[in-house]
PLY file of the C-alpha trace (Angstrom):
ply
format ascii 1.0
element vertex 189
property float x
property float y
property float z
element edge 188
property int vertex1
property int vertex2
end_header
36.58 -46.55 -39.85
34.14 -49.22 -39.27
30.81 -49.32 -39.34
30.87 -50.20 -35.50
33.29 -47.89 -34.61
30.75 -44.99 -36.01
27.98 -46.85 -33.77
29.57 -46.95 -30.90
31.54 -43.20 -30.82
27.51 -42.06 -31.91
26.37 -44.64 -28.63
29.30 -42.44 -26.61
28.14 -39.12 -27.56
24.72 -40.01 -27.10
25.50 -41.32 -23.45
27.33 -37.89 -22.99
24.78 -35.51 -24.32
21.97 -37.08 -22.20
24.14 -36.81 -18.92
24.92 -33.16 -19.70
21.38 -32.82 -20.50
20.12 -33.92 -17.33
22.35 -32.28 -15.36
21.57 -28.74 -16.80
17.66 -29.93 -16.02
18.59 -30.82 -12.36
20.50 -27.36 -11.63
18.00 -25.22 -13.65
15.27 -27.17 -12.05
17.17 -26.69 -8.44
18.04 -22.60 -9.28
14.72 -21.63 -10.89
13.09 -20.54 -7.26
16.77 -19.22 -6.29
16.12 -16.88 -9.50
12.67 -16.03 -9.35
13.30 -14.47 -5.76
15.99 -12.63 -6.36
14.38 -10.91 -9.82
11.48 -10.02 -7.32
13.78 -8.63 -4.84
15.35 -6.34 -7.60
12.04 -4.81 -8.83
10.98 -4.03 -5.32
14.19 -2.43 -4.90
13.75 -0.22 -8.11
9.94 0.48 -7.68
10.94 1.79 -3.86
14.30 3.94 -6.09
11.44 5.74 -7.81
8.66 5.79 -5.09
10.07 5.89 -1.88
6.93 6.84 0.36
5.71 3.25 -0.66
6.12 0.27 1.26
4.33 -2.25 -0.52
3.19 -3.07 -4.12
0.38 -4.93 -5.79
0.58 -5.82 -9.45
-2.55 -4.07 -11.28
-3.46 -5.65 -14.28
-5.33 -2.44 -16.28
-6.16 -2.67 -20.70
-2.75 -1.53 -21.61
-3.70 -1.88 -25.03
-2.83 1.98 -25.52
0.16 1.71 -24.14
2.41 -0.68 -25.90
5.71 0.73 -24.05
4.10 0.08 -20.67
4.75 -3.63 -19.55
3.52 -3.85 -16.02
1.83 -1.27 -13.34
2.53 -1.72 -9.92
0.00 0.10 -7.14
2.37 1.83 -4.39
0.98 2.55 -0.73
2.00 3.20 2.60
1.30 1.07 5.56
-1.43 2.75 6.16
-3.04 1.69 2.78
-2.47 5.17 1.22
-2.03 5.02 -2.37
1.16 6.66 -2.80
1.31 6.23 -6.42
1.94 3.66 -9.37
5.04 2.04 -10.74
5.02 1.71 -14.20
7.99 -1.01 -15.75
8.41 -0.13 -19.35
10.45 -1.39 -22.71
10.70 1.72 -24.85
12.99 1.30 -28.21
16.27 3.32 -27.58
18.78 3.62 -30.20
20.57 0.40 -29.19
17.38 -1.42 -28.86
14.79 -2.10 -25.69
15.36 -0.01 -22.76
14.32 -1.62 -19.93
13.19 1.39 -16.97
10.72 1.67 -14.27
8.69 5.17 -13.43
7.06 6.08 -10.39
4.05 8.12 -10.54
2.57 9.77 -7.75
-0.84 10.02 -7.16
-1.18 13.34 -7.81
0.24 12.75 -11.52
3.81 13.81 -10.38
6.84 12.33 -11.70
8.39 10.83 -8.13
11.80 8.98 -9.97
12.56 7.02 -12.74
15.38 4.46 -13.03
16.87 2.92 -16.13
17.38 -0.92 -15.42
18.88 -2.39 -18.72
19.94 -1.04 -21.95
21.88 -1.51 -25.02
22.56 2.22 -25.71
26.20 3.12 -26.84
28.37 3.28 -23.86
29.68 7.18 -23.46
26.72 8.84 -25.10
22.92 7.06 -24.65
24.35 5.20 -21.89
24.65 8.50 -20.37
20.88 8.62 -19.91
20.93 6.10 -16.50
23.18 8.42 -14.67
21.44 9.78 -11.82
22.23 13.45 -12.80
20.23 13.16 -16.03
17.26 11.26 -14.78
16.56 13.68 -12.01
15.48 15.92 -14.50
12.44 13.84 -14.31
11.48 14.21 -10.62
8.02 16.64 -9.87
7.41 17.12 -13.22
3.52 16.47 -14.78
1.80 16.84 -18.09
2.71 15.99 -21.29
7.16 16.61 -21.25
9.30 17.11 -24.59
12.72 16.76 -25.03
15.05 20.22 -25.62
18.89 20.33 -26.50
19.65 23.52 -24.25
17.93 25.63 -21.04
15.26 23.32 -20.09
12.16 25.33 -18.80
8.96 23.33 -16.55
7.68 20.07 -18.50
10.78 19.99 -20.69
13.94 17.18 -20.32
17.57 18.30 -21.23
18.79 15.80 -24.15
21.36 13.67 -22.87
24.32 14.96 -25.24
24.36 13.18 -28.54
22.09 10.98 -27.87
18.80 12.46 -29.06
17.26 9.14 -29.78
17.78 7.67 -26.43
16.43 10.97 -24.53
13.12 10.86 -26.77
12.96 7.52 -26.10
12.74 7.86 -22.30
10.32 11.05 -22.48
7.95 8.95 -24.54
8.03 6.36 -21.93
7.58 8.63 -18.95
4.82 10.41 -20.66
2.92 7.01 -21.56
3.30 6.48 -18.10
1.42 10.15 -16.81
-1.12 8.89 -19.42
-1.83 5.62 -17.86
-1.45 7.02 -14.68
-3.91 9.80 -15.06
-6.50 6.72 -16.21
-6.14 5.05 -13.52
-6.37 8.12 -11.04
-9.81 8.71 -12.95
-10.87 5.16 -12.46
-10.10 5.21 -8.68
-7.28 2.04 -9.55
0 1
1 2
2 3
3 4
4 5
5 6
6 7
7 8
8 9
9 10
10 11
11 12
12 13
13 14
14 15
15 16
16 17
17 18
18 19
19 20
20 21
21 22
22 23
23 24
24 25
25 26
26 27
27 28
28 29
29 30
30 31
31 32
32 33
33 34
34 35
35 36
36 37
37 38
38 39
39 40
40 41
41 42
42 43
43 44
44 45
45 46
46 47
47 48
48 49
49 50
50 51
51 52
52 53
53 54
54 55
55 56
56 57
57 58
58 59
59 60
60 61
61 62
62 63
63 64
64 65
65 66
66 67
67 68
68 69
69 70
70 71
71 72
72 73
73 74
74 75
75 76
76 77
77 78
78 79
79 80
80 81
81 82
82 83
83 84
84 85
85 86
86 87
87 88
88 89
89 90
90 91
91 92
92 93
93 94
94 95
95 96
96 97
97 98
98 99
99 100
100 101
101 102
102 103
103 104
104 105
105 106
106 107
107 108
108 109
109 110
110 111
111 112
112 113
113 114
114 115
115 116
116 117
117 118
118 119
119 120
120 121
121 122
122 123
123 124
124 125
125 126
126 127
127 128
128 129
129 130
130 131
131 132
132 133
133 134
134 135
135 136
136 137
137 138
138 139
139 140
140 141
141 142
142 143
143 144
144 145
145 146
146 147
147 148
148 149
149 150
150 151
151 152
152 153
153 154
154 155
155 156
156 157
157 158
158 159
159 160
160 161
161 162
162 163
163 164
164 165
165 166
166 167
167 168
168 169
169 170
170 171
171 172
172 173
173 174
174 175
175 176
176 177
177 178
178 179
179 180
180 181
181 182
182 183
183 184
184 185
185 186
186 187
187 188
């Protein structure tokens, strides 16, 4: 080849690489808002999963230094302007990597739900902890919960089976969440 040919196939891909460019800038630019509302809409809809009695939610923005698994906090309350509670989103490490959850704390340092959003866990065994049937376990417990592999008695989680990691991971969480929780009850938050 040529050196002109090389020029002008380079001039061609250049010309086609900018288009595509610009396009993907117009429709990201175009969807971003599109996006934004609908990610909103699913965290409302998992912080009312795990804390039904509340009706609306203001981010709190406490020293979460402490609490490195803890990644937001969420106030709940009625209509009234009850504090029901706080939502707590969290990223604990699972065996497969992040899990991405939220809690619900009531305000009298209950458990009220907790709901697994995203994971990597291995489907079939620490997938198993985001079925309904396991996280219930969760639901009016308080204080500081461990995790056991048979006959769970008050404050302690079944494991889900075979997948020790993933159920430790999850009580960790929940308890760093009754932690923060019980600060915040202190400092009237």
């Amino acid at each position: 080849m040529k050196n002109n040919q090389y020029i002008r196939l380079g001039g061609v891909l250049l010309l086609i690489t900018s288009v595509v460019a610009l396009l993907l800038g117009f429709f990201n630019d175009t969807t971003k808002d599109i996006i934004a509302q609908t990610n909103l809409e699913k965290k409302i809809a998992s912080m009312q999963r795990v804390m039904p009695e509340a009706e609306t939610f203001v981010t709190l923005y406490p020293d979460l230094s402490a609490a490195p698994m803890v990644t937001e906090v969420n106030v709940g309350s009625s209509n009234s302007g009850t504090v029901e509670g706080w939502c707590f989103s969290m990223s604990p490490k699972g065996y497969g990597g992040a899990i991405t959850m939220v809690v619900g704390i009531t305000s009298d340092l209950t458990v009220s739900g907790v709901e697994i959003v995203a994971h990597s866990e291995t489907p079939g065994l620490g997938a198993n902890a985001q079925k309904e049937s396991w996280l219930s376990q969760f639901n009016g417990q308080s204080g500081v919960l461990s995790v056991v592999k048979n006959a769970p008695q008050a404050g302690q989680i079944q494991a889900v089976t075979s997948a020790t990691k993933t159920s430790k991971a999850v009580v960790n969480a929940v308890n760093q969440a009754l932690e923060v929780a019980a600060t915040l009850a202190e400092e009237g938050r």
